[in-house]
N, C-alpha and C positions, 0 to 999 in steps of 0.2 A: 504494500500500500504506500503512496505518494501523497502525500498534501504538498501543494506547492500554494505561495502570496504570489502573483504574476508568476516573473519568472524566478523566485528564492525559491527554493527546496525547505521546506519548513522540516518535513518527516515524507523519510526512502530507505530504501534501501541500505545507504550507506549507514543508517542510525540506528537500522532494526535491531541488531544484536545487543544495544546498550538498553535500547529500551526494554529486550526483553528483559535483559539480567537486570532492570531496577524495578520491571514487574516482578520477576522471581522474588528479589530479597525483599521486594512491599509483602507475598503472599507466605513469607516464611515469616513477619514479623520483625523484620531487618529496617527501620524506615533509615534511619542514621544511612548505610548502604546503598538504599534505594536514592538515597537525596545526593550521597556521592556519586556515583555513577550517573545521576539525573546531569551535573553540575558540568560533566566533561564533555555535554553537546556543544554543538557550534552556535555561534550566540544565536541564530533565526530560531532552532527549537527551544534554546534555552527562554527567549521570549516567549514561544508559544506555553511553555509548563511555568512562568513568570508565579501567577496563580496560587498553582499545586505546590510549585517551591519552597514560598511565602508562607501557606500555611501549614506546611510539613515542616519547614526552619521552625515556626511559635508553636508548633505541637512538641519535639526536640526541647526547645528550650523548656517547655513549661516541665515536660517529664524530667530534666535535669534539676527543674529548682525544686519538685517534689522529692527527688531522692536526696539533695541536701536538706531542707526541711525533714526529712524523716532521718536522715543521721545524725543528724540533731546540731 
């Protein structure tokens, strides 16, 4: 599958493998992973998942201040 903006390549071919592996590590419970592997696309997909990024970063952060709050 292709999504192209005119002529930008948003999501192809060349991006499929990464996306799958940030699918995989989302559906194993892995987001930290999934948001690495998101972050190493080329900026036009990376604009496209802008979004998803944003709020998988403040779900990260918030699970981080909870586990200091809870180590006290």
């Amino acid at each position: 599958m292709t999504v192209r903006r005119g002529d930008q390549m948003l999501w192809g071919a060349s991006i499929e493998p990464e996306i799958e592996r940030a699918r995989r590590a989302l559906e194993a419970g892995d987001l930290e992973v999934s948001v690495q592997t998101i972050e190493k696309l080329p900026a036009p997909a990376l604009d496209a998942m802008k979004g998803w990024l944003d709020q998988a970063r403040a779900l990260i952060a918030a699970r981080g201040a909870l586990r200091q709050l809870a180590a006290g």
